[in-house]
Backbone as ProteinMPNN parsed JSONL, in Angstrom:
{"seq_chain_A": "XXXXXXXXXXXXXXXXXXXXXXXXXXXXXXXXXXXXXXXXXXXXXXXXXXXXXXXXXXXXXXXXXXXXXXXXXXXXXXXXXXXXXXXXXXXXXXXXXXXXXXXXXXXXX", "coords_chain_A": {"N_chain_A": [[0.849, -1.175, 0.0], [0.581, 2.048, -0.467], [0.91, 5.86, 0.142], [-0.234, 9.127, -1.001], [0.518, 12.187, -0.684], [-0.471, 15.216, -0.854], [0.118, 18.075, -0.496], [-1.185, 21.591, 0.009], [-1.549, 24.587, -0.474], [-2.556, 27.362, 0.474], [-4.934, 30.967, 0.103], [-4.753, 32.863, 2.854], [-7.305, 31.88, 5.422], [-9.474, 31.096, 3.269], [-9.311, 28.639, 3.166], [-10.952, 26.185, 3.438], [-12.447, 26.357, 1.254], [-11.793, 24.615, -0.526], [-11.716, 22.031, 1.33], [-13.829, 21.649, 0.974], [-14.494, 20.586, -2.074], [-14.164, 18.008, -1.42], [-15.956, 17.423, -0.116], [-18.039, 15.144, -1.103], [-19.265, 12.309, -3.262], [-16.726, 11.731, -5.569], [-15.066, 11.155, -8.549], [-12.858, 9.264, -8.327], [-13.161, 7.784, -6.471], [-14.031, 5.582, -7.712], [-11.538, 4.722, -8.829], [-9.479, 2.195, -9.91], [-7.985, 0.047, -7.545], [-7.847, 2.472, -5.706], [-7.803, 2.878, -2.271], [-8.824, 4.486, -0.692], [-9.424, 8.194, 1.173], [-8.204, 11.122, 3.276], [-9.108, 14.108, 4.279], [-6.949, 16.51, 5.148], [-6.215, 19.113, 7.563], [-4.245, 21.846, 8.45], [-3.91, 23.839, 11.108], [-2.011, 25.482, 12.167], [-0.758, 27.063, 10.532], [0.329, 30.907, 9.551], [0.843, 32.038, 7.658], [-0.932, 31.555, 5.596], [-3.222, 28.801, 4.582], [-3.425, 25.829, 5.477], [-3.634, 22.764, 3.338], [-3.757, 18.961, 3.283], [-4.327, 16.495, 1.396], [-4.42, 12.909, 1.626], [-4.057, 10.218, 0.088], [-4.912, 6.336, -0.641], [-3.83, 3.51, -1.328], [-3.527, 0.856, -3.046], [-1.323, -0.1, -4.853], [1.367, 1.963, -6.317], [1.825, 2.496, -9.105], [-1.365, 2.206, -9.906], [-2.645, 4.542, -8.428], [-0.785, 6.357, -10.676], [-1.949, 5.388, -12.742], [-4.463, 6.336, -12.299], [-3.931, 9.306, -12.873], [-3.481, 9.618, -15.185], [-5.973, 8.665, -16.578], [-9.3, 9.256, -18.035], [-10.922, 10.277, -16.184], [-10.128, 11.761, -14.005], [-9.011, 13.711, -15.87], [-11.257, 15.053, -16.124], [-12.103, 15.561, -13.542], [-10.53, 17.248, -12.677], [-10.992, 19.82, -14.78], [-12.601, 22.359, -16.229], [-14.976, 24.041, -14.527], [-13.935, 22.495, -12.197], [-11.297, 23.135, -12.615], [-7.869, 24.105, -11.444], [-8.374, 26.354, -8.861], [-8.32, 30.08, -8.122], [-7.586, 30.515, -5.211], [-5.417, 28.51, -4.805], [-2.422, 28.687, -3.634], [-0.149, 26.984, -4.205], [0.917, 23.537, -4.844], [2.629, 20.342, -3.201], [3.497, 17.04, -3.683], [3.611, 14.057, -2.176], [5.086, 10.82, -1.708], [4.492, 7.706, -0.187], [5.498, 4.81, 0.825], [3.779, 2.227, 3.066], [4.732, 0.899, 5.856], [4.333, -0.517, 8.367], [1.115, -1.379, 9.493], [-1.198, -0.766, 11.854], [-3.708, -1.568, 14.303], [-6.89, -1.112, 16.129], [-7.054, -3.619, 18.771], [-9.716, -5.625, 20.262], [-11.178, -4.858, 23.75], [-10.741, -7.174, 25.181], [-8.036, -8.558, 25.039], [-6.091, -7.037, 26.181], [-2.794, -6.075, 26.666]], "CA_chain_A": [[0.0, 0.0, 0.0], [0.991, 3.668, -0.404], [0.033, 6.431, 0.444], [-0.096, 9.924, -1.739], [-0.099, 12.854, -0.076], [-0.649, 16.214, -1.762], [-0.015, 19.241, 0.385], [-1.852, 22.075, -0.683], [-1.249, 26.073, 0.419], [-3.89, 28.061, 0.575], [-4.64, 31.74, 0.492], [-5.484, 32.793, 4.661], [-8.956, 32.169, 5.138], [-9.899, 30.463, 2.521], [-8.989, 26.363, 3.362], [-12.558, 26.081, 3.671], [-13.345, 26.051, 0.149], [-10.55, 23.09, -0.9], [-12.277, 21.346, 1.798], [-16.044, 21.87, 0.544], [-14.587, 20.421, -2.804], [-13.506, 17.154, -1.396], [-16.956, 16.525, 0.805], [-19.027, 14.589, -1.912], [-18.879, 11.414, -3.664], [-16.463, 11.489, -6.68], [-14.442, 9.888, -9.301], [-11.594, 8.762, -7.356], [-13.795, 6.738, -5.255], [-14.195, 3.992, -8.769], [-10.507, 4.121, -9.543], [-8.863, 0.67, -9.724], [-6.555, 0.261, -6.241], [-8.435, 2.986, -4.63], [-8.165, 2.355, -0.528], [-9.724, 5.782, 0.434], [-8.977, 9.622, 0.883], [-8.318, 11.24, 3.902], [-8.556, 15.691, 4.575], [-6.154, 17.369, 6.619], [-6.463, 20.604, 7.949], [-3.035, 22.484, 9.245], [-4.427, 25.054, 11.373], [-0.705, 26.377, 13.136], [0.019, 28.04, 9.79], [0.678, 31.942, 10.021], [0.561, 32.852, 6.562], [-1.617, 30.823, 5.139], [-4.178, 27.513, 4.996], [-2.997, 24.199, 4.625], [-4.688, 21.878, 3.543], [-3.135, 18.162, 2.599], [-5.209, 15.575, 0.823], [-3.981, 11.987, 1.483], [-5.403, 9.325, -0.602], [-4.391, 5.526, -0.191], [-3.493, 3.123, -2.984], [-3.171, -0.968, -3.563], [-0.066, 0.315, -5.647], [1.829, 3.128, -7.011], [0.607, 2.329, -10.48], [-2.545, 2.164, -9.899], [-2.329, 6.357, -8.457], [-0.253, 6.613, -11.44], [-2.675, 5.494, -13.837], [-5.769, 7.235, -11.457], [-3.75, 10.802, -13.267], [-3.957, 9.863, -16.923], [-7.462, 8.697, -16.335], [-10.236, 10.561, -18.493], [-11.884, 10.699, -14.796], [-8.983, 12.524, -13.595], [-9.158, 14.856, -16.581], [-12.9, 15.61, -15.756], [-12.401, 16.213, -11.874], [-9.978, 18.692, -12.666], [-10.958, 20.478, -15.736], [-13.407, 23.495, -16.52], [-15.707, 24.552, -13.471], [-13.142, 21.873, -11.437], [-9.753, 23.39, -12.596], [-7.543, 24.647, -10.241], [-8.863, 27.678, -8.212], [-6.786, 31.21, -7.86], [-7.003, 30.491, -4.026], [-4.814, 27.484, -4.595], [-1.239, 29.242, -4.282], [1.162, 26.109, -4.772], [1.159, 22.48, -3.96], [4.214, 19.512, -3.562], [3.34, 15.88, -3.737], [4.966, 12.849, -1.437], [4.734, 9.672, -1.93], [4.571, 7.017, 1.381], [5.628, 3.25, 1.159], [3.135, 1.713, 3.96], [5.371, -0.402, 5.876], [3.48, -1.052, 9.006], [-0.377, -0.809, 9.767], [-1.469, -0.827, 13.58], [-5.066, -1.555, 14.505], [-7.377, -1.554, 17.316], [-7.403, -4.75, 19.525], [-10.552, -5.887, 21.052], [-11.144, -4.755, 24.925], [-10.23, -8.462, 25.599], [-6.608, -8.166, 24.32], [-5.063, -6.007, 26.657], [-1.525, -6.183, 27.221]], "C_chain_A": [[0.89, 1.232, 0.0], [0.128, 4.488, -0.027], [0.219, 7.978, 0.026], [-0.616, 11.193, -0.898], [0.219, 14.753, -0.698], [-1.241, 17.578, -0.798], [-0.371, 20.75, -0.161], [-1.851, 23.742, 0.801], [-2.359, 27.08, -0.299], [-4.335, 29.56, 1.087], [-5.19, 31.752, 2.059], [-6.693, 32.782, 4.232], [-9.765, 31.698, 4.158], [-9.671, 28.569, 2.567], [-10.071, 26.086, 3.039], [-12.537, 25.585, 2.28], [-12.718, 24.611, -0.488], [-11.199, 21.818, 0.027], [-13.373, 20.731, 1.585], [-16.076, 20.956, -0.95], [-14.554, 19.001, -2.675], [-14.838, 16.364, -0.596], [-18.345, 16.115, 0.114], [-17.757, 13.244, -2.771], [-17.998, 11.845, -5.15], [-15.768, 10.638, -7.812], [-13.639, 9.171, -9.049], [-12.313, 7.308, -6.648], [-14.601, 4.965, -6.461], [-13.095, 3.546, -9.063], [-10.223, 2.714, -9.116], [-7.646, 1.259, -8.403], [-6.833, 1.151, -5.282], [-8.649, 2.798, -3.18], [-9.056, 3.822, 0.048], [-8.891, 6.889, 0.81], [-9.283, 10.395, 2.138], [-8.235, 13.396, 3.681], [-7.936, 16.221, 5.279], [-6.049, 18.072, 6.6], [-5.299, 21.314, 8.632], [-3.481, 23.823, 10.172], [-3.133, 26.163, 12.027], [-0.011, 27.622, 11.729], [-0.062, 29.656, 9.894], [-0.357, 32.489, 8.872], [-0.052, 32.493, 5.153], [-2.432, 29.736, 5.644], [-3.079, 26.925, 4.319], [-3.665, 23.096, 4.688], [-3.665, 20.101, 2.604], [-4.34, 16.788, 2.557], [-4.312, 14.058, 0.444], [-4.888, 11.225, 0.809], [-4.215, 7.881, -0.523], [-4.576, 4.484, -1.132], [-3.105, 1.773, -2.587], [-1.378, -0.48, -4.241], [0.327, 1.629, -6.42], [1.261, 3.364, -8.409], [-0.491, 2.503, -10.985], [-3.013, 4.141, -9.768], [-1.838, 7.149, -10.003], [-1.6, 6.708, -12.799], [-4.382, 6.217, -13.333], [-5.264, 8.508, -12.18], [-3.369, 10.716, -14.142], [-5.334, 9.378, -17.095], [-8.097, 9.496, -17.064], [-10.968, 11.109, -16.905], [-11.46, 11.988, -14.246], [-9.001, 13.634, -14.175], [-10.475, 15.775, -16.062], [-12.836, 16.13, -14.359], [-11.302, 17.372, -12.074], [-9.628, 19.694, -13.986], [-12.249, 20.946, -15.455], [-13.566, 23.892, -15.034], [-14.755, 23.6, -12.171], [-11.521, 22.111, -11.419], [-9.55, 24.299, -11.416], [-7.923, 26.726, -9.906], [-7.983, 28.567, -7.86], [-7.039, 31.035, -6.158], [-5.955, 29.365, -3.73], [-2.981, 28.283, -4.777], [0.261, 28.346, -4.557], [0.892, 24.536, -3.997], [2.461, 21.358, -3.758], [3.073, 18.102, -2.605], [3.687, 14.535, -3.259], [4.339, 11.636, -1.443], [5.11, 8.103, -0.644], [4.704, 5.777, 1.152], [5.01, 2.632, 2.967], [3.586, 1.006, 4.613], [4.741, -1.329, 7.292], [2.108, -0.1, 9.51], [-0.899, -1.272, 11.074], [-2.965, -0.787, 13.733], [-5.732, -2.069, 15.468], [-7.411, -2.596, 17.569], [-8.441, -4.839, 19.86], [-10.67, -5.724, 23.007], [-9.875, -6.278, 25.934], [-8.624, -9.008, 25.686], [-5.624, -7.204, 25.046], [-4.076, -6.59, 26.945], [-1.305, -6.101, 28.636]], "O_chain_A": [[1.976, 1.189, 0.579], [-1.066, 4.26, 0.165], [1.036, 8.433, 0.827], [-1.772, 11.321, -0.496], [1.363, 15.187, -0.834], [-2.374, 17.955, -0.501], [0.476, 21.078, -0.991], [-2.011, 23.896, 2.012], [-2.72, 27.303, -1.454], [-4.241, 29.724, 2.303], [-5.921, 30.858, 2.486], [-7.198, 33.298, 3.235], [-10.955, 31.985, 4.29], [-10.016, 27.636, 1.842], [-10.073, 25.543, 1.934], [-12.61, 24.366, 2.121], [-13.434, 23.678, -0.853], [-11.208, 20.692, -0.47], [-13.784, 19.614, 1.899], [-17.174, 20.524, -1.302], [-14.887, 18.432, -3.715], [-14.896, 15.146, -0.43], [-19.453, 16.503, 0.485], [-16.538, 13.128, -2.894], [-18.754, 12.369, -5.968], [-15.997, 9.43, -7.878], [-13.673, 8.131, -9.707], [-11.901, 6.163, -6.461], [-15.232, 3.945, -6.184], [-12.994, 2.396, -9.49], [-10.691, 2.189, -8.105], [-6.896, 2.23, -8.299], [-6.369, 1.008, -4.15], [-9.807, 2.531, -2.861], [-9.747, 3.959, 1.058], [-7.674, 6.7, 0.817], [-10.488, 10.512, 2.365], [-7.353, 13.898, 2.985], [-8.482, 16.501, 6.347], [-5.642, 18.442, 5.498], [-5.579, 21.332, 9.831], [-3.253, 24.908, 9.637], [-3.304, 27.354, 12.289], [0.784, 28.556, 11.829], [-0.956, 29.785, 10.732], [-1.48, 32.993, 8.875], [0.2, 32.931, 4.031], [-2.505, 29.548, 6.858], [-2.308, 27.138, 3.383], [-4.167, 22.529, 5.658], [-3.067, 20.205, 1.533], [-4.984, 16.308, 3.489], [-3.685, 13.916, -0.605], [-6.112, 11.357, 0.811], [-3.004, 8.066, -0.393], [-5.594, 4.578, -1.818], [-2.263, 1.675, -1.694], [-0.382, -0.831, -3.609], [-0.506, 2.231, -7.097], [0.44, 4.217, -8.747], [-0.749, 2.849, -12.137], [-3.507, 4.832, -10.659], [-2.326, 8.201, -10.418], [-2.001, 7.652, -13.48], [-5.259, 6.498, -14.149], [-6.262, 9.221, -12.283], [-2.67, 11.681, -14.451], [-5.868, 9.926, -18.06], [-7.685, 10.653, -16.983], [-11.43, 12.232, -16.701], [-12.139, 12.997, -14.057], [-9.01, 14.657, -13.49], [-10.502, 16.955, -15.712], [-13.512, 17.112, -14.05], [-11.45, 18.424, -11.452], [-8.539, 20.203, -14.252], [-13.02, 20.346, -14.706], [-12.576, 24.071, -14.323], [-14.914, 24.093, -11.055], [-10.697, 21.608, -10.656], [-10.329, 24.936, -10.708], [-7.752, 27.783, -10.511], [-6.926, 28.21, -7.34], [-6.258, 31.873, -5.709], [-5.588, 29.211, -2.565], [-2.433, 28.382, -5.875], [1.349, 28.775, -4.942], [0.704, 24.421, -2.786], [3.454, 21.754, -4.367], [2.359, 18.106, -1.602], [4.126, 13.805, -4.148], [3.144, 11.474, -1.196], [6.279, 7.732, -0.54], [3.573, 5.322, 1.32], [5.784, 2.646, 3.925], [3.093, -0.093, 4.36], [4.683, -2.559, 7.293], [1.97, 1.094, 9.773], [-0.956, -2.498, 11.167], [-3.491, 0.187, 13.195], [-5.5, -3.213, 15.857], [-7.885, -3.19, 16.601], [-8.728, -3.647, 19.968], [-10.133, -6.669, 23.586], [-8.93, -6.321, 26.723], [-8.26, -9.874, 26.482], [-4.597, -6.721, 24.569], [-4.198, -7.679, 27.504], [-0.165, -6.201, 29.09]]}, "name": "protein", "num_of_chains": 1, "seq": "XXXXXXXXXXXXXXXXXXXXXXXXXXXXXXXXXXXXXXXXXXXXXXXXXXXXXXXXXXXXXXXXXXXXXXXXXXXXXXXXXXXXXXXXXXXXXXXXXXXXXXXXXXXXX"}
């Protein structure tokens, strides 16, 4: 698994709307390898929003081919291209190496 995370700067005061774009069902959510898309909100920034949009992937490839996609084209073209409050983003890419998950009450150490 990976995990793609796409940090996103934002004029002050505006995060909000980057957020508002991300809280409905869309195309992402049919790609092949798709695990699911998380929002994060930076609120300590000064001089700006930050906003970073993780999304979680069967394989690199699979992300890869999720952004030649016609889908891909469509979620971020016309009335979906990028917005002048978006003032720069940078892209990192996460090799999953361990995943930790609740125990049952019963299970305590």
């Amino acid at each position: 698994m990976i995990i793609v995370a796409n940090k996103t700067l934002i004029r002050k005061g505006e995060g909000y709307k980057l957020v508002e774009r991300f809280d409905k069902i869309g195309k992402i959510e049919y790609a092949k390898g798709f695990l699911g898309l998380e929002v994060l909100v930076n609120s300590k920034e000064k001089e700006h929003d930050e906003i970073t949009i993780s999304t979680r992937w069967e394989e690199k490839a699979d992300f890869h081919a999720w952004t030649k996609s016609e889908a891909f084209r469509e979620a971020h073209s016309g009335k979906n291209a990028r917005p002048d409050y978006i003032l720069g983003n940078e892209i990192e890419f996460y090799e999953v190496k361990i995943v930790r998950m609740p125990l049952p009450k019963t299970q305590e150490a």
